[in-house]
N, C-alpha and C positions, 0 to 999 in steps of 0.2 A: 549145547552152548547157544545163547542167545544170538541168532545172525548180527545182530546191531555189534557187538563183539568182535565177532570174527571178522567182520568188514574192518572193524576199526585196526586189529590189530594186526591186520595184512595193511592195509596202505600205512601201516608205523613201518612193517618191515622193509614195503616199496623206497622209504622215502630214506630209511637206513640206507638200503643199499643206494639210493640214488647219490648219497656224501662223494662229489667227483674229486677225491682225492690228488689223484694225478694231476690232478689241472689246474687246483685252487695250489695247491704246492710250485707250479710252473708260474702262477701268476703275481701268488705272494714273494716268490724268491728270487724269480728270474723275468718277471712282466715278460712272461710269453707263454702263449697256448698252446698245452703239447699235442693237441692236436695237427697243427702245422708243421710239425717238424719229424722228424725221422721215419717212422713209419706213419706218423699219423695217427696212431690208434694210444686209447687213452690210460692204459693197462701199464702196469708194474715195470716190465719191460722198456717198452720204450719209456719211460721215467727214466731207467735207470742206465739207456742210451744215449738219453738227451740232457737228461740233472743232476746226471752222478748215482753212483751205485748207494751213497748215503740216502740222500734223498729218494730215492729210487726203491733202497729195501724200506724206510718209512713208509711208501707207499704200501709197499707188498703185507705188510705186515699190520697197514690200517684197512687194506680191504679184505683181508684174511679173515680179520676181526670182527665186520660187518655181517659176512655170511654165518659166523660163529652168535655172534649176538642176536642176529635175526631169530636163530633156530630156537635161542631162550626166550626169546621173546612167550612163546608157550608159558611160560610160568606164571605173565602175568593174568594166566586163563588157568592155572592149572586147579581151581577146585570146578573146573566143569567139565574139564577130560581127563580122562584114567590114563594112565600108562599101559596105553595095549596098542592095536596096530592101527587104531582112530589117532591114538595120541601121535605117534611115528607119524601119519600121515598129515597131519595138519602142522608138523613141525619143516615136513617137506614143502608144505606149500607157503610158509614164512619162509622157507630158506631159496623158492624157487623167486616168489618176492622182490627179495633184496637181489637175485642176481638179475632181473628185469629191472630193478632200479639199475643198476650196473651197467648195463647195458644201453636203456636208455633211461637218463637219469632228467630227472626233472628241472633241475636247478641251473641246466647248462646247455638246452633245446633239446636236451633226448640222442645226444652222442657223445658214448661214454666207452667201456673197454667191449672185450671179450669174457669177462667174466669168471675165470678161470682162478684166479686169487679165491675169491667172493665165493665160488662152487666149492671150492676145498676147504675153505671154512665153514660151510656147511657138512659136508660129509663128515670131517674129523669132526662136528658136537654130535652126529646122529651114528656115523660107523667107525670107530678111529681106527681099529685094526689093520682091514683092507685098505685104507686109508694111507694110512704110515705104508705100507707094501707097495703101495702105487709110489709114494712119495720116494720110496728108495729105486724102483722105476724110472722113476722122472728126473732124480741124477745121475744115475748111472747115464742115462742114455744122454743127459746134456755134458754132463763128460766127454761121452765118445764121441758126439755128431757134433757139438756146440750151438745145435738150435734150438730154441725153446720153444717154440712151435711143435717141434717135431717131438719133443719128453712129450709135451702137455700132451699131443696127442695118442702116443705110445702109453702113455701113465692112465689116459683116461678110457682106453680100448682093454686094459688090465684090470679095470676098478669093473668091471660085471664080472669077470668070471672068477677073480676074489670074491665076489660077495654070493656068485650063484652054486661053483664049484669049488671054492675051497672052505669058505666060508658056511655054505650051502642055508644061507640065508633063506626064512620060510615068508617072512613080514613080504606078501606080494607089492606092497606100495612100493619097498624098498629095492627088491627086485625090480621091478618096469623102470623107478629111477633111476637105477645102476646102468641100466643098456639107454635110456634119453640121455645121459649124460653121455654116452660115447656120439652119441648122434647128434648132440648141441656141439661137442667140442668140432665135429666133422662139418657141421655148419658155421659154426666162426669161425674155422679157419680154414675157410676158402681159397682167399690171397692168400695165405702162408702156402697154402698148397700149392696152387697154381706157381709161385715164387722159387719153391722144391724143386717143383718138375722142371722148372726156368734155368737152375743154379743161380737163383738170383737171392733169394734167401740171406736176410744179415745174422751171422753165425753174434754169440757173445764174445767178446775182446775178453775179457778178465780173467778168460781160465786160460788166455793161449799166450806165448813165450812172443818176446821180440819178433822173433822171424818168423811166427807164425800171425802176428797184428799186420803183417807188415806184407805177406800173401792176399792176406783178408781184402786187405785195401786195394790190392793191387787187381785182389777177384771184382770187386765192386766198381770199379773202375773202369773194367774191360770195356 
């Protein structure tokens, strides 16, 4: 493929994922930047902390979409790469792209979420299998614990050894991806960790009963 190409259509996928969802949603609706408010961070979550779980799954579900779109983005090259593990690989690095736009997004000084919407929409266009198994992961465990932090990380320390051991995924691009994605999630979510160890951690309201909203506030409080 013609370098001039490929430069072009990574910075389409940077600038996809740079779209600061969360934030343009916080300022068209509510004139205020969610970054200032609840945890600060610009991701699906706290959207749906601080704008309402409507506006909040909008989010989740337009930056899902980003990482997902990123990954086709491939198509608009595909008579110059074959479908083998060149093709896989240069679908990774659109999909890695848009979650560096995500991350730091151009449009809004370069702070943006964690990226973790954006990453799962990349893997469900390139692995949906392992994929969907992490995902069932990733509610079971916000069922039991009510952190999301704590799935995303559980969910995303499960997506390698789905794809290396059950899976037994041979595409090595797609394997090294499967273990940097446990290793990205363990780096943005630092403060979430540090917050865990803390018991300081904001669990989700929406799946707990009256008296258990009502503990929550009372733990945050302390």
């Amino acid at each position: 493929m013609h370098i001039v190409t490929i430069v072009a259509v990574l910075i389409l996928a940077y600038l996809l994922g740079s779209i600061p969802t969360s934030v343009w949603m916080g300022k068209w609706l509510f004139d205020i930047d969610l970054r200032e408010h609840g945890s600060g961070n610009a991701g699906s979550t706290n959207a749906i902390r601080v704008l309402g779980w409507k506006t909040g799954l909008f989010v989740l579900v337009i930056d899902m979409f980003k990482g997902w779109l990123a990954v086709n983005l491939i198509h608009l090259t595909r008579f110059y790469i074959p479908e083998t593990g060149n093709f896989i690989t240069f679908q990774l690095m659109l999909g890695v792209a848009a979650i560096l736009g995500h991350i730091f997004p151009v449009y809004v000084g370069f702070r943006g979420g964690k990226g973790v919407a954006t990453l799962f929409g990349l893997v469900l266009a390139i692995n949906p299998e392992p994929t969907l198994i992490c995902t069932g992961i990733f509610v079971v465990m916000l069922i039991v614990s009510k952190y999301v932090s704590l799935s995303s990380m559980a969910a995303g320390f499960a997506f390698p050894i789905m794809v290396i051991f059950v899976f037994k995924e041979t595409t090595m691009s797609l394997v090294i991806f499967s273990l940097i994605i446990a290793i990205l999630l363990l780096f943005t979510h630092q403060k979430n960790i540090e917050r865990l160890l803390r018991n300081q951690e904001k669990k989700v309201t929406f799946l707990m009963s009256k008296r258990g909203k009502e503990r929550e506030r009372m733990r945050m409080s302390a």
